[in-house]
C-alpha positions in Angstrom: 17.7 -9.9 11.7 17.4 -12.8 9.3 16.6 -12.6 5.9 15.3 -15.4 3.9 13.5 -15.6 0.3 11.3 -18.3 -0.2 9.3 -19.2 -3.6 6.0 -19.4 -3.7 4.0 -21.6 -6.3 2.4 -20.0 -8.6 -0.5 -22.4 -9.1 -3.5 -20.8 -7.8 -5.3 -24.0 -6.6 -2.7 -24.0 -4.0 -3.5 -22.8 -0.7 -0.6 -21.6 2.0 -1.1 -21.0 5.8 0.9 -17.7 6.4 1.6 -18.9 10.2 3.4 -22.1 9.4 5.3 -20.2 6.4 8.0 -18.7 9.0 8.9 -19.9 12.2 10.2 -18.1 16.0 14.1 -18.1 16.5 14.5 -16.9 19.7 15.9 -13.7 20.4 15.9 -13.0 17.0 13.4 -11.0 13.9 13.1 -13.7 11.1 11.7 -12.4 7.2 11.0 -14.1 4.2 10.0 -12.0 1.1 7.3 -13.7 -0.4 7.3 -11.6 -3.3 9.6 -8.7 -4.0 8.5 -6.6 -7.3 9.8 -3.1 -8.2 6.1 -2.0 -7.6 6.2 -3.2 -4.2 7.0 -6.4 -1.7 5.3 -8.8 0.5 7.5 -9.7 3.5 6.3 -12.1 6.4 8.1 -11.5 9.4 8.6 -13.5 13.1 9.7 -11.3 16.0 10.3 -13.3 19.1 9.1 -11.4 22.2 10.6 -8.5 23.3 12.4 -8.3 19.5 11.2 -5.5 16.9 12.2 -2.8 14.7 13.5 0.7 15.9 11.9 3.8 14.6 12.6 4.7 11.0 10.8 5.9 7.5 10.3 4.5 4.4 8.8 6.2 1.1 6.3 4.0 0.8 2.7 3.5 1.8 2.5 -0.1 3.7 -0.1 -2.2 5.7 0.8 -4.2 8.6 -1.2 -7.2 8.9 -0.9 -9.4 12.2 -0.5 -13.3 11.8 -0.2 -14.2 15.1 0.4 -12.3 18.8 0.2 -9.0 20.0 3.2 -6.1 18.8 2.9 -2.6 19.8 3.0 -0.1 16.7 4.9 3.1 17.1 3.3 5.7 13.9 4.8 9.6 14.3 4.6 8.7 18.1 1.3 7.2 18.6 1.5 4.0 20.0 -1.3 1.6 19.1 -1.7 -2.4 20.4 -2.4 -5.0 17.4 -3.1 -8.5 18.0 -4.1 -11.6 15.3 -6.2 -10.6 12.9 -5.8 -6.7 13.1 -3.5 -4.3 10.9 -2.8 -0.5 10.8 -1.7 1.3 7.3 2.1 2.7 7.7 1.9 6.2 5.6 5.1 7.0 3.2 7.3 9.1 4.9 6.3 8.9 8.5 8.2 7.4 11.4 7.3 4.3 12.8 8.7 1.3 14.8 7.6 -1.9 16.0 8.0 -4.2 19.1 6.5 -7.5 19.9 4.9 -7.9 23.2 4.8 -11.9 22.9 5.7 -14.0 19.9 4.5 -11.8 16.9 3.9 -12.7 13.4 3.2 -9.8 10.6 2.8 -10.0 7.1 4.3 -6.4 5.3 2.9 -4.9 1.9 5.2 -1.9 0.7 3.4 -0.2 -2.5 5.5 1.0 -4.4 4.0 2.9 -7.0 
């Protein structure tokens, strides 16, 4: 996976389009924390197709929101189809895994407190 961290302005008149903020690399999971707090993070990630994210847990609540194509969401073994515009909360503590079905675009909030 690639990681990058990006800065975003912090000028409020200043509007951002979440898809163009990350781009595919083929074969490959691209992030970029967009902000990264002790309290929690907010990471946009590009999966090509077929890429993902095998099952694991994390302590924290999150919410999955989907930027652009379709991923299938593993949570405790339910398997559930998101497309543009959809997301799903992850609960602390439970195992999940994702796998993008085409080109896939999600934006992650982890809450940490």
């Amino acid at each position: 996976m690639t990681v990058e961290n990006i800065e975003i302005s912090k000028s409020a008149s200043e509007k951002i389009n979440l898809e163009n903020l990350i781009a595919y690399q083929e074969g490959s999971v691209v992030s970029k924390t967009i902000i990264g707090k002790k309290t929690g993070t907010v990471t946009l990630f590009a999966f090509d197709t077929g890429q993902g994210l095998s099952e694991h847990t994390a302590p924290f609540e999150a919410l999955v929101y989907v930027v652009d194509g379709e991923a299938k969401i593993t949570i405790s073994g339910n398997e559930q189809i998101l497309k543009k515009g959809e997301m799903v909360t992850l609960p602390a503590n439970e195992p999940h895994a994702v796998k993008a079905l085409s080109p896939y675009k999600m934006l992650l909030i982890m809450i940490k407190s």
